[in-house]
Phi, psi and omega in degrees: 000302160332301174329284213324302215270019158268315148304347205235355172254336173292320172295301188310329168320246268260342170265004156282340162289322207271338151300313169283353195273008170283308191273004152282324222270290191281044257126317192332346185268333196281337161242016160282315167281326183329313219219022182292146168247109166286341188045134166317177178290145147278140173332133182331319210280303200279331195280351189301049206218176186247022182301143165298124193309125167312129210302333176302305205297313158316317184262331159296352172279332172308319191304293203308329189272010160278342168266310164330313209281291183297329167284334173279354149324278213300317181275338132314330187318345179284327187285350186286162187227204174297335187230047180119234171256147173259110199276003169264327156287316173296306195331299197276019155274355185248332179279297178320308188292321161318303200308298215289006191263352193241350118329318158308282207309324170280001159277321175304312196289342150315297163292332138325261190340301182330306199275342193244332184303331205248350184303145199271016175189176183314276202309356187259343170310288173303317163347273182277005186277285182302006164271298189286353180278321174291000178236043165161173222215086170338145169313181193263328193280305191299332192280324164314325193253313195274007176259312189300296175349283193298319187314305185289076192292318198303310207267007183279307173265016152316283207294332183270334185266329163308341207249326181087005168260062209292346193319284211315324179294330194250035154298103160262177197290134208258082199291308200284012174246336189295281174325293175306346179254007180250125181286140217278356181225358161251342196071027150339167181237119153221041155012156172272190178241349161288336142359283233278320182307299187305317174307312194290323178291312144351271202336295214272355187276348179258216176283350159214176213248158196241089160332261245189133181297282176319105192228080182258006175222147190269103164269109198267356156290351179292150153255159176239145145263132209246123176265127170291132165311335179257305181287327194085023200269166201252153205254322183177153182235157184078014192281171178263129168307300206212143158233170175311312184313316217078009188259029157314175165294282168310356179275152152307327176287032190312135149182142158227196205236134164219174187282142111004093200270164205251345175278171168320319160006122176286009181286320211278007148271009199270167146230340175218189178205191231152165174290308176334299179262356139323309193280351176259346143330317188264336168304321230288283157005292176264358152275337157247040154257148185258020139311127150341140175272155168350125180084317169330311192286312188298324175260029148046076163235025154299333199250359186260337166220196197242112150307271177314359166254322190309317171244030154322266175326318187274333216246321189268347147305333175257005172264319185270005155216086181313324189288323161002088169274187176288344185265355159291327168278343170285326201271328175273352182275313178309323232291330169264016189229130150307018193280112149298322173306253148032286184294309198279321176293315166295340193280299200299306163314319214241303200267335180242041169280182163235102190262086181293308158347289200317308207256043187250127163276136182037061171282101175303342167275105172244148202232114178275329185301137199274113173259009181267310168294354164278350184253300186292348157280000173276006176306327184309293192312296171331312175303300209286320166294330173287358195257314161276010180039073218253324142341311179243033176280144167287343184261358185347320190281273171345322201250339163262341179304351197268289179316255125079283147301328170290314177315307174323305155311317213281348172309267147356288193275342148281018152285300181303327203248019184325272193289037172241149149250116225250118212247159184278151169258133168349298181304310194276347160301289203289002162237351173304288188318267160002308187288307191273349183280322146309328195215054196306326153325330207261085183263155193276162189264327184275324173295332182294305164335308194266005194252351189251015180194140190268079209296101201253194199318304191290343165265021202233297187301333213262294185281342168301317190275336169295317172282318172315305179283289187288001163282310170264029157286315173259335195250287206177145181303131235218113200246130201251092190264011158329139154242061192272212192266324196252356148273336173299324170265018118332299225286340194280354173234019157210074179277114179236108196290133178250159173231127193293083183280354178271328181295304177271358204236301191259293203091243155067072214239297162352274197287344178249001209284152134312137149097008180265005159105315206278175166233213186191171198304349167299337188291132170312124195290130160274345201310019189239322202316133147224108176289095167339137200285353192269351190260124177269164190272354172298336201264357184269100179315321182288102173324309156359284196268344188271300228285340181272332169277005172285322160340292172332336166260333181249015175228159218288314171222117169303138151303344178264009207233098159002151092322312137008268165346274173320306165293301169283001139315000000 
């Protein structure tokens, strides 16, 4: 008895060692970042390059998209019912709640702006723009709209460079105050308070108030008041963000009754208003700037068509048919011009946008791009990192130092390969992603690639493997050791003896072995994907992805659904 009971305390000792050098083990990011030097920014000038991110900076984004994960637990934690999350209720609770967050994120960049506009030369610009970003900190939701933001690289600087706030592109993401404001074992957002204090003083020091620093809960009782896009004269107070009806801000079915406004404005023939006739209101606005329109200026297409008949064309269709919707104004103005760029950059701008911008008074920044759907489609990525818990790998260092180089490569070859599209894997994403969040300035050859073309299922099988086969042409054999559904039915139509380099190198076999259903950093980011309206998401294997085409009914444009499409249906 005694034996027994000396083996069975022996035991327990040891599987309490073996627990804890697991949870050292599994912890292992937490003293890799204690004494990490994030260094300060370096000048714009030196940063302007595609250099691979530094491995602390990767795994503090690793950190971060685990504090994305817990608020948004928390801001659903409402949606449960007796037999879990009520998944129609959580959708359009994440979605009302995104718009107020990229409502929050476009009063910062305003305000930000507000303080830096009158300085009388660059340097004094860069000065104080970067004085007031190092002595705070966002909220955890603006840092959320502002990760999205930088992602859409095209239209980010589109919107800064047209505004003259070049500040902002050559801002990096500020990891080393992001790491210190995440708690390293619940992952809480806790800021310091002196942080939190300069943000809030930013806010409340211009034309708007800051409720609460925090933002975890949805109140579908908030109202916004809606602003014309062109005059700025305000149209109506008080709408509901989201209702029963579906006539919210935030809803697709939007529409309310309004005052007349007094200015010369085409708002002062309106009585009522829409997502519709906002955009064409916001069109009105940018056919007569003598700006390029929205999306235009970053890909330098003023000179590939007459910018000025295009908005010609665009101001007597929509002026001279009140009856219009935008998408009846795309198709006759597009009806002689041969552009495809040109029509997919106006679809995006115009015709879906979400102008979230409107209930903002006199935003000098106005943002067309539907940023709540630029945020839900990075969830696909999020889902999918979290899913390898790549955080708490014990080889952590190893395994992004590896991704590190294939990022380099997959570079490389999409220089040598400018009229291919060449598509990324999770590891060279999640160092892509890093890269550009570090070096906003810096623009990608892929990002360039991916913002003019709409990647649907059957190109997704076409460009994986297309990268896959020119990747290990050149560099070294490129092994897709996922074991989902849909890289294993790859691999049977592309038998190629490959050498396991993650399996031999890392180990960790559990999580990377094939044919066992999980996946691994090999599996292809879907987060670029936009799934044709033709496709059901019942026939879609990625649980994922079905749960994301549900957007397409309570939200104002699904992220997964061409404009493309839509418009040529």
């Amino acid at each position: 008895m005694t034996q027994e009971g000396t083996k069975t305390s022996d035991q327990a000792n040891f599987e309490g060692y073996l627990s804890h050098c697991n949870q050292s083990f599994e912890n292992k990011f937490i003293d890799i970042l204690k004494n990490a030097d994030f260094n300060s920014h370096p000048s714009p000038l030196l940063r302007n390059n595609l250099s691979e991110p530094k491995v602390i900076e990767v795994i503090a984004y690793l950190k971060l998209l685990k504090a994305f994960k817990v608020l948004k637990n928390r801001v659903l934690a409402g949606s449960r019912d007796e037999n879990g999350y009520n998944e129609a209720t959580s959708l359009k609770t994440w979605q009302v709640y995104l718009t107020n967050s990229v409502r929050r994120f476009i009063i910062f960049i305003n305000s930000l702006y507000s303080k830096i506009k009158e300085e009388p030369n660059v340097n004094l610009r860069y000065t104080k723009f970067y004085s007031l970003m190092d002595a705070l900190i966002p909220p955890l939701d603006v840092i959320l709209i502002w990760n999205s933001v930088i992602l859409n690289n095209s239209f980010f600087n589109d919107v800064m460079k047209r505004n003259n706030f070049t500040e902002f592109l050559s801002y990096p993401f500020p990891w080393s105050t992001i790491n210190e404001s995440i708690h390293n074992y619940s992952f809480e957002f806790l800021p310091n308070s002196t942080l939190k204090q300069n943000y809030t003083k930013l806010i409340n020091g211009g034309r708007y108030e800051l409720d609460s620093f925090h933002l975890d809960f949805v109140s579908f009782d908030q109202v916004v008041n809606i602003y014309c896009p062109n005059c700025c004269c305000l149209l109506v107070e008080n709408v509901e963000l989201s209702n029963n009806m579906n006539t919210g801000f935030a809803d697709n079915g939007f529409e309310t009754n309004i005052n007349p406004s007094n200015s010369e404005c085409i708002c002062s023939d309106l009585t009522e208003i829409n997502h519709n006739d906002l955009r064409k209101l916001q069109l009105i606005k940018d056919c007569f700037d003598s700006k390029p329109l929205m999306g235009f200026l970053e890909f330098d297409l003023d000179d590939s068509l007459n910018m000025n008949a295009l908005k010609e064309a665009l101001k007597t269709y929509t002026l001279n048919n009140p009856a219009y919707t935008m998408i009846n104004v795309y198709r006759n103005a597009f009806e002689n011009i041969q552009n495809p760029i040109s029509q997919t950059i106006f679809a995006k701008n115009y015709v879906f946008s979400n102008l979230i911008h409107c209930t903002i008074p006199k935003s000098e920044l106005q943002i067309p791009e539907d940023l709540v759907a630029s945020t839900i489609r990075q969830e696909q990525f999020m889902n999918d990192m979290s899913k390898i818990s790549l955080l708490h790998d014990a080889n952590i260092v190893e395994i992004i130092k590896d991704a590190r180089v294939r990022y380099t490569n997959f570079i490389s070859l999409e220089n040598q390969f400018r009229d291919i599209l060449l598509y990324p894997t999770l590891e060279i994403d999640l160092i892509l992603k890093t890269s550009q969040l570090s070096r906003p300035d810096a623009m990608k050859s892929f990002y360039q690639k991916t913002n003019l073309v709409f990647i649907q299922e059957d190109d997704l099988e076409v460009s994986f493997m297309e990268m896959l086969t020119k990747y290990s042409k050149n560099y070294e054999d490129y092994e897709t050791t996922c074991g989902c559904r849909q890289c294993q039915s790859r691999k049977k139509g592309h038998r190629k003896s490959v050498y396991n380099i993650w399996k031999n190198k890392f180990g960790s076999s559990r999580r990377r072995s094939s044919g066992d259903g999980s996946i691994t950093l090999t599996h292809p980011s879907l987060n670029y994907c936009w799934f044709s309206s033709n496709n059901s998401p019942i026939e879609y294997n990625d649980m994922f992805i079905k749960k994301q085409m549900m957007y397409s009914g309570v939200y104002v444009n699904s992220p997964f659904i061409s404009p493309v499409n839509i418009i040529n249906a």
